[in-house]
C-alpha positions in Angstrom: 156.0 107.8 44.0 153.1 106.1 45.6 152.6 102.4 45.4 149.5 100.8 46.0 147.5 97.7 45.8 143.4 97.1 43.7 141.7 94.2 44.8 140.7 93.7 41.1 142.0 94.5 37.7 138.8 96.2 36.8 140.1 98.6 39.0 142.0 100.8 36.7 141.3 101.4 33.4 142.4 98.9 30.6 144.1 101.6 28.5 146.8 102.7 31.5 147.3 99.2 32.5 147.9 98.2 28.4 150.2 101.2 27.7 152.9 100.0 30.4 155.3 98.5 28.2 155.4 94.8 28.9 151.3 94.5 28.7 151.9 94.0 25.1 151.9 90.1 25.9 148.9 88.7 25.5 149.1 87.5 28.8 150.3 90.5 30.5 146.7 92.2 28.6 144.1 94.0 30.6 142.0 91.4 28.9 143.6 88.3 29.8 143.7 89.2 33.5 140.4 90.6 33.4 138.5 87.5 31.9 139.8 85.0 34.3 138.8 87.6 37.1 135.4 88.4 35.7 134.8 84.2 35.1 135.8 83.2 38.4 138.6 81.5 37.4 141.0 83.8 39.2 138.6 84.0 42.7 139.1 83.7 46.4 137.3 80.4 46.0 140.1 79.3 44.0 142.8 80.6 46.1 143.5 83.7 44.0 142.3 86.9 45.2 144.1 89.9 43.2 145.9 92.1 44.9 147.4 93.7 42.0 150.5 96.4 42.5 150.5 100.1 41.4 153.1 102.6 41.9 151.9 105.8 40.6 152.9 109.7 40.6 150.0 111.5 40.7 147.9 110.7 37.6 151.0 109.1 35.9 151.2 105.2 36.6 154.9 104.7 36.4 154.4 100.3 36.7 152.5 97.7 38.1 152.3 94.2 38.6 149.6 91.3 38.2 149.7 90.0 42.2 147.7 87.9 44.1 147.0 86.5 47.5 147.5 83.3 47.0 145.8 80.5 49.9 147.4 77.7 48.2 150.2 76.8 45.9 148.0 75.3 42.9 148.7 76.7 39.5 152.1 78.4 40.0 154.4 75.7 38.4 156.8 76.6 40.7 156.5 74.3 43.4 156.8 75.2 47.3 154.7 72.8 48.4 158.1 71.7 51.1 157.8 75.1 52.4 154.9 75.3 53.6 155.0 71.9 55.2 157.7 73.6 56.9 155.9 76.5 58.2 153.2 73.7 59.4 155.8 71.9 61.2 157.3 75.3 62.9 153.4 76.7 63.9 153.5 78.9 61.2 151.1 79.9 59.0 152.4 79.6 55.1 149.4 81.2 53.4 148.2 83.6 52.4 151.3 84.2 50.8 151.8 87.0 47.6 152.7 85.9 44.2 153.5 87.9 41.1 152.6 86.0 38.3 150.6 84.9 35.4 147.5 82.8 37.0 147.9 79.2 35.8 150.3 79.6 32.9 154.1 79.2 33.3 154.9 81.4 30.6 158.4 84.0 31.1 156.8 86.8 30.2 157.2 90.4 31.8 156.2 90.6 35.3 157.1 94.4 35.9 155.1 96.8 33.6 156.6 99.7 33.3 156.0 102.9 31.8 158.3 103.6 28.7 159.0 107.8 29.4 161.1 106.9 33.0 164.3 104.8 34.0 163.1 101.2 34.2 166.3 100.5 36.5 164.7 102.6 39.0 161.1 101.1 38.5 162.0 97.6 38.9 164.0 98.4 42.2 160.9 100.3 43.2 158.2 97.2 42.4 160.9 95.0 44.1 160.8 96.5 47.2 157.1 97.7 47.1 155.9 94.0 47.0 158.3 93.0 50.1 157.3 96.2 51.9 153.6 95.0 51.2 154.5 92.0 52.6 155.4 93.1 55.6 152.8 95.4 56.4 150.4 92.4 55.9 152.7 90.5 58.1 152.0 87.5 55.6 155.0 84.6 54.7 156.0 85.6 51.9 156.4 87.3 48.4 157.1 85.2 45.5 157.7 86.5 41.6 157.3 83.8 39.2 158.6 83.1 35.8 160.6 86.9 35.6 162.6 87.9 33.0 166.5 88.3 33.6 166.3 92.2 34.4 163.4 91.8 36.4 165.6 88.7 38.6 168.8 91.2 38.6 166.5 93.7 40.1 164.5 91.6 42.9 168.5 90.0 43.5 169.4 93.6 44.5 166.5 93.5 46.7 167.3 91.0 48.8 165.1 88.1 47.1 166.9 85.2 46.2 166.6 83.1 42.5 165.2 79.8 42.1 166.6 78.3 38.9 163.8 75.8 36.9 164.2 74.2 33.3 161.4 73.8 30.6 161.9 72.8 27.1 161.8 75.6 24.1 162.0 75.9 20.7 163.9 77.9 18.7 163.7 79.3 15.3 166.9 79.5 12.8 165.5 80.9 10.2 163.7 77.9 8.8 162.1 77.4 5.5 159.5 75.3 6.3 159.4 72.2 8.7 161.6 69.9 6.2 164.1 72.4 6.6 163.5 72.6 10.6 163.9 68.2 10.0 166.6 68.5 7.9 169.0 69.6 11.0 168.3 66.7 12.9 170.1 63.3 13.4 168.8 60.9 11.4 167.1 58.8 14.0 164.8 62.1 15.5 163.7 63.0 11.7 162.7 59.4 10.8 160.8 59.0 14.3 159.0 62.5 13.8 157.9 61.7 10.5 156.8 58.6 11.4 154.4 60.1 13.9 152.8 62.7 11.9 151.9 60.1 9.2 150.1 58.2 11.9 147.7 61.0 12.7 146.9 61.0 8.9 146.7 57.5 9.0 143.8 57.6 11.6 142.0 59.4 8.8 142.7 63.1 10.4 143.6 66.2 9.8 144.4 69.6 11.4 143.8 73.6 11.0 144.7 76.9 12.7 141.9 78.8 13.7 142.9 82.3 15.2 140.3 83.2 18.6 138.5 85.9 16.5 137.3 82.8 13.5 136.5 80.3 16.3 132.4 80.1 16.4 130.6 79.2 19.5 130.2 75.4 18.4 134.0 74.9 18.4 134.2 76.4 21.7 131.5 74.1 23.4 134.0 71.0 21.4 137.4 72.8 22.6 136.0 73.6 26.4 134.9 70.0 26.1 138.3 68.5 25.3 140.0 70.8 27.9 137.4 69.7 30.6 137.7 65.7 30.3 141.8 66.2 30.2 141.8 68.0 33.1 139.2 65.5 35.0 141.3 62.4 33.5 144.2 63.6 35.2 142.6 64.2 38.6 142.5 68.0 38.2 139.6 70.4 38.1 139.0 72.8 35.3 138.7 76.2 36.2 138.4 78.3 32.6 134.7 78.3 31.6 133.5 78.1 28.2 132.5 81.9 28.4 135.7 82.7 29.4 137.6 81.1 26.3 134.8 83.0 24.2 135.9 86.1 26.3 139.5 85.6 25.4 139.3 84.4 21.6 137.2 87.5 20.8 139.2 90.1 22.9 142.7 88.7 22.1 141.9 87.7 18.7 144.8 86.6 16.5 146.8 86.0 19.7 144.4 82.9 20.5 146.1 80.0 18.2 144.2 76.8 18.1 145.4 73.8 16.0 142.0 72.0 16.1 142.3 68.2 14.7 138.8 67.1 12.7 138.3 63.3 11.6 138.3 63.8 8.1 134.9 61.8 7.4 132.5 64.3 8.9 134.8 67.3 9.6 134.0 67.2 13.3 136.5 68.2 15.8 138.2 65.4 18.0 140.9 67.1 20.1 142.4 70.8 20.0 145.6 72.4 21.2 144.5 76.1 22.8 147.9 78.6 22.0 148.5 82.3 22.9 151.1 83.9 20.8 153.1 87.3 21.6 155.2 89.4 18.3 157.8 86.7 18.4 156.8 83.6 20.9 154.1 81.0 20.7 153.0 79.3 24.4 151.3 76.3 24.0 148.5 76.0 27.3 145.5 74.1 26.9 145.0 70.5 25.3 142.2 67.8 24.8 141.0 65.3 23.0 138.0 63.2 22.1 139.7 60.4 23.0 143.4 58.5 22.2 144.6 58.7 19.1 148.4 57.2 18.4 150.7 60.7 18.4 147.8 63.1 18.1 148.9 65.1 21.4 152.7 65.5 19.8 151.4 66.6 16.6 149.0 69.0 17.9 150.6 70.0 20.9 154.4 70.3 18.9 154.5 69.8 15.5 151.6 72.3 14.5 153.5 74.7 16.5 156.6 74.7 14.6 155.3 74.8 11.5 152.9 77.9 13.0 155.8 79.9 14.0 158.0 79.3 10.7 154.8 80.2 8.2 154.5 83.2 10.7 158.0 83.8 11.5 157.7 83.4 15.7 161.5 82.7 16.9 160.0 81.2 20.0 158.2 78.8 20.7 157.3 77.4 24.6 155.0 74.8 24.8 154.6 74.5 28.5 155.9 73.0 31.6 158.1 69.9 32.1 158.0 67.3 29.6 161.8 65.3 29.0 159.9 63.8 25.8 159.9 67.4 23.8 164.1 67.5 23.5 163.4 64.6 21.1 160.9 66.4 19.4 163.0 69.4 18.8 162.5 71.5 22.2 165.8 72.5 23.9 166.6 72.4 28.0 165.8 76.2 29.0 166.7 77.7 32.4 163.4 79.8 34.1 163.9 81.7 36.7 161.8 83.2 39.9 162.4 85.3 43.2 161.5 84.7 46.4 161.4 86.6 50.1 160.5 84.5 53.3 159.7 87.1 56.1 160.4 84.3 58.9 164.6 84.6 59.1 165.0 80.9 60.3 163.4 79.8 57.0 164.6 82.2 55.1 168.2 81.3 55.5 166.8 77.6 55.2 165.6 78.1 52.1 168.0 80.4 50.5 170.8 77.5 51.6 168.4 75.2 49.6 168.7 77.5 46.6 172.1 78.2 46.6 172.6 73.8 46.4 169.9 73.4 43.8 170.7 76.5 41.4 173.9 74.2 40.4 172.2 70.8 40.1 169.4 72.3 37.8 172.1 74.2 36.0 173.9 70.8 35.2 170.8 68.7 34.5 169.7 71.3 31.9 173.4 71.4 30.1 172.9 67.4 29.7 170.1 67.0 28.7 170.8 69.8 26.0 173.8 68.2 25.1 171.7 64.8 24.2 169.4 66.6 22.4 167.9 65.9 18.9 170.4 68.7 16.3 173.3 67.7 14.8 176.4 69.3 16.5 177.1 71.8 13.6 173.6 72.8 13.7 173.0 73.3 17.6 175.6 75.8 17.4 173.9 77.6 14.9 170.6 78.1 17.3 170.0 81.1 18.7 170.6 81.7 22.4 168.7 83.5 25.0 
């Protein structure tokens, strides 16, 4: 086995890198990665330059891994920012550091790809320690995987990498009916208060569709990017995903590009959109905007619209991003995430694995409270399915 990194995804072909299994997520897609390269939204100037992670046999590529050289800690959702005051304050240098993730989007999704005809045990441990070894021979901080699945964390454990426990809010599907049915296993209090705000939105005189990215034309695009721009700005961010690159996405993706696009009902023009991706079985609510305020527009388009979307399509997932204590009242349960991390530095890496060890617990506990507050009725929050 020979592992290797490509400076860009356009580097191997889109067929290997989609036949690993894992690249089925829309995410994970040759296509997803490759239109936020291609756009500039994945770019040195940004702070991402790809440095993704092949291990190969020959012809045969046996895994890889989306990676990047990251010269800042923006867009990871898993937040390190103390660390790398703490290399400051030691004379160390924190970036570049590498990450293994998916750029901008806290989604738990794979993070090893891996080729279905060999041991995937054996693969993970080799991705594990390829990424620290790469590490190394860069003689750079740090390796980070972000957002891994629980055999992928197992693995990187083994490796010497230590967990980071997070928490985000998810919802599940029982088997629902239709959304009265999802209601109907709620306290009183939740069902009366969500009802209440989806009749405001049709109140304001508006409604809401689902357009898949394949049925979006290039004037809804111009109104989505629009939204997605003046949200970003309003909260003090800058908007990296050009127009053409949501146009990139809905047509190369299409059907997994979900948008719940809310029109005032007088002229049928858009005011505010919710941009989804959706795998087999979970939706991941990413991008949002609006026109402007309207009372309970963002929960409806943002939550509501995606329940309903994965019960008409039979999704048992669905994660509508990070953070956010307001969604366990809206039917999203506490959710523990996970990452790995390697700091090359030993003085900080016992540092910060002695941080880990104390905050694994406290997360732990935070999430089991808050779930225990949340929205279901007891005899039905036993019946939800677990992860």
């Amino acid at each position: 086995m020979q592992l290797r990194a490509i400076p860009a995804i356009s580097d191997i072909e889109p067929a290997r890198w989609n036949a690993l299994q894992g690249a089925d997520n829309p995410f994970l897609r040759h296509e997803f990665l490759a239109a936020l390269e291609r756009h500039g939204a994945v770019s040195p100037d940004n702070g991402w330059a790809p440095h993704h992670l092949l291990i190969e046999d020959g012809d045969t590529l046996l895994a890889a891994a989306p990676a990047y050289l990251k010269a800042n800690s923006w867009g990871e959702f898993v937040f390190d920012f103390a660390w790398a005051h703490a290399y400051e304050r030691n004379g160390l240098d924190y970036y570049p550091k590498l990450i293994i993730a998916v750029p901008y989007s806290p989604v738990n999704a794979p993070r090893m790809l891996l080729n279905p005809d060999y041991p995937p045990d054996g693969l993970r441990a080799a991705l594990a320690d390829g990424a620290r070894q790469i590490t190394e021979a860069m003689a750079i901080s740090s390796v980070h995987w972000l957002f891994a699945l629980d055999a992928e964390i197992e693995a990187l454990e083994a490796s010497d990498y230590a967990r980071r426990d997070g928490c985000q809010y998810h919802w599940r599907n029982a088997g629902y009916a239709d959304f009265d049915d999802f209601l109907a296993g709620l306290s009183a209090k939740k069902r009366k208060n969500i009802r209440r705000e989806r009749r405001r939105v049709a109140e304001q005189g508006l409604s809401l569709r689902t357009v898949h990215g394949d049925e979006a034309d290039p004037a809804l695009w111009d109104a989505l990017h629009g939204f997605y721009e003046d949200t970003f700005h309003a909260h003090g961010n800058r908007p990296v995903i050009s127009r053409d690159c949501f146009i990139e996405l809905g047509e190369a993706l299409g059907d997994r590009v979900v948008v719940f696009v809310a029109e005032a009902e007088a002229d049928a023009e858009p005011v505010a959109g919710a941009i989804c991706l959706r795998s087999d079985n979970t939706l991941y609510g990413r991008y949002w905007g609006a026109a402007r305020d309207y009372d309970d527009l963002h929960f409806e388009a943002c939550y509501y619209q995606g329940i309903d979307y994965c019960i008409r399509h039979g999704l048992s997932r669905f994660e509508p991003g990070a953070q956010g204590e307001h969604k366990v009242a809206r039917g999203f349960l506490p959710v523990l995430t996970h990452s790995a991390h390697y700091l090359l530095d030993a003085r900080l890496r016992a540092a910060v694995d002695d941080f880990l060890a104390r905050e694994r617990p406290a997360v732990a506990r935070y999430a089991s409270e808050l779930g225990a507050e949340g929205p279901y009725r007891a005899e039905i929050l036993e019946q939800l399915p677990r992860d």
